[in-house]
N, C-alpha and C positions, 0 to 999 in steps of 0.2 A: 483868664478872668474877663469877665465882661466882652466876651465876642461875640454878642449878637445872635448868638444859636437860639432856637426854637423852644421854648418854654420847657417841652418834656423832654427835649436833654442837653438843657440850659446849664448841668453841671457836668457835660464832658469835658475832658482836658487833654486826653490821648487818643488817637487812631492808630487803629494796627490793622495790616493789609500783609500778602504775599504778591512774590513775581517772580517770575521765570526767567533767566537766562539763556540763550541759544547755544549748541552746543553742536560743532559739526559731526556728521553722519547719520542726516537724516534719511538720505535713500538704504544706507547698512543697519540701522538700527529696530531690532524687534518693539513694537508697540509694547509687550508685554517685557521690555528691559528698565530696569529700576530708574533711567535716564528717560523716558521719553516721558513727554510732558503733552497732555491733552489741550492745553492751552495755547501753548505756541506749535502743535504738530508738528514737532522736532524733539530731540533728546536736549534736555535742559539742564539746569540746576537750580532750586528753588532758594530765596532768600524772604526772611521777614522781616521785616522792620513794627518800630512802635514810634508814633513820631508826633509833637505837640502839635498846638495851634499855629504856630506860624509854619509847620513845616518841616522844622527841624529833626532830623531822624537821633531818639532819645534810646531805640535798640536795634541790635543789627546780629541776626542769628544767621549762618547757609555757609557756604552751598550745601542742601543735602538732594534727596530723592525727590521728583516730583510727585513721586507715587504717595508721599507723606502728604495726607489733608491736612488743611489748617486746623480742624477742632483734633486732629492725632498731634501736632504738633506743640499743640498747646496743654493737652494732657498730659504731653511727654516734659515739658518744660514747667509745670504744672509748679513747681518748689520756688521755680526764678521767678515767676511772674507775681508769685503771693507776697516774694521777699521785697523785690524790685519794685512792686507798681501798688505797692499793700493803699487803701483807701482814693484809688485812681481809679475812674472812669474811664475806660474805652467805648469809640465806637468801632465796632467793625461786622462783617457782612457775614451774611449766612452761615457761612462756612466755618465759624467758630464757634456754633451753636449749643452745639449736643458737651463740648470740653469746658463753654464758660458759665456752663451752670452749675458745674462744679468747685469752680472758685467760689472762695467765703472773703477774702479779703478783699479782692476787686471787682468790682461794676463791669459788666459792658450793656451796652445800647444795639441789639441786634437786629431786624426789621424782624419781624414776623412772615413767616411764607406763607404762601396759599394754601399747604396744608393744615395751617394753625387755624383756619378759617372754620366757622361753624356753616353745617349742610342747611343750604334754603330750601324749599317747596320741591323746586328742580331737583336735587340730590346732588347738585354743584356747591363747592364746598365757596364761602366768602369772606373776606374780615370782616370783622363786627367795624360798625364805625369809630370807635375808640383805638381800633386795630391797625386801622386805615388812617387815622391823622398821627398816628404815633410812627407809622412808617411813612408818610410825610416827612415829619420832623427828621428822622432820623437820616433821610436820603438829603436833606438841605445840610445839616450836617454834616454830611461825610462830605457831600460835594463844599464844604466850604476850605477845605485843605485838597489841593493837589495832590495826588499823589506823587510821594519824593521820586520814586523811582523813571516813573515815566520821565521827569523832569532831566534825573539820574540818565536816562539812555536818548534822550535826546540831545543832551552836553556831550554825551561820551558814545560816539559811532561806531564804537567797537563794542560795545555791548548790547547796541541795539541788533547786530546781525548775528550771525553763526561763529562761533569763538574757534579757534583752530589750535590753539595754542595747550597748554598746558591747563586743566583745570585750577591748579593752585592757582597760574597767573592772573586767571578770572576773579575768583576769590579777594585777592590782592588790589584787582583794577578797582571791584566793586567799594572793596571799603577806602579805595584813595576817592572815589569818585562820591561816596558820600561826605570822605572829610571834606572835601572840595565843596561840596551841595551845604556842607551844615556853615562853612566858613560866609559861605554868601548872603545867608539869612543873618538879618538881623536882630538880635535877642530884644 
């Protein structure tokens, strides 16, 4: 309540974002293996989180495929998020696009892409100016919460490199290292 966000999405209350995990065998690992993750150019593990105003991570879904996009993952959890988050606003980023407009009970705040854009004179596609301060707003917003996890693998040096170990173990570190991340915040 009352955090100072940008008029047009002055009633978010949740951000939700993904991130990858490193996973060793990136010189052995096919590009086209269910593990390898275009973002960190190594085989990963993908986790999401949904997480409030101060930070606090309020869900914690993974490890699965990196190959899962965020609007496929949010289709696929499509039941949890209407029960869990029913009349809650998210912001989150492109990539939840095409799945959160299928939601009926929750809000999100997604920027608009440049393909949303109407063609000018040129046949260069633009935002309208409505299109353009709304993606303003929405980019001060999101920047107003860190992201937990960067926060998450900068405490914890074993997650920020190649994990060698067991995948369960990862899994396990990730959610001790969020109890850790949510204990420090203060409600």
């Amino acid at each position: 309540k009352d955090m100072g966000l940008p008029d047009l999405v002055k009633d978010t209350n949740l951000w939700m974002d993904s991130s990858d995990f490193k996973l060793v065998g990136k010189t052995t690992t096919s590009k086209k293996h269910e593990s390898w993750s275009y973002k960190e150019k190594a085989p990963a593990q993908r986790f999401m989180c949904v997480s409030d105003g101060n930070g606090r991570i309020r869900y914690l879904r993974g490890g699965y495929s990196p190959k899962v996009g965020d609007s496929e993952f949010l289709a696929i959890q499509k039941e949890d998020f209407e029960e869990n988050f029913k009349d809650g606003v998210i912001i989150a980023d492109c990539g939840f696009e095409k799945a959160a407009k299928s939601l009926k009970k929750v809000k999100f705040h997604i920027a608009y892409s440049k393909n949303k854009g109407k063609k000018d004179g040129t046949g260069i596609k633009k935002l309208t100016k409505k299109q353009s301060e709304f993606n303003k707003a929405q980019r001060a917003a999101r920047a107003r919460v860190e992201s937990p996890f960067g926060i998450i693998k900068g405490k914890f040096k074993a997650l920020s490199g190649f994990w060698a170990e067991e995948i369960e173990k990862q899994n396990y570190l990730v959610r001790y290292a969020v109890g850790m991340h949510n204990e420090n915040i203060r409600q």
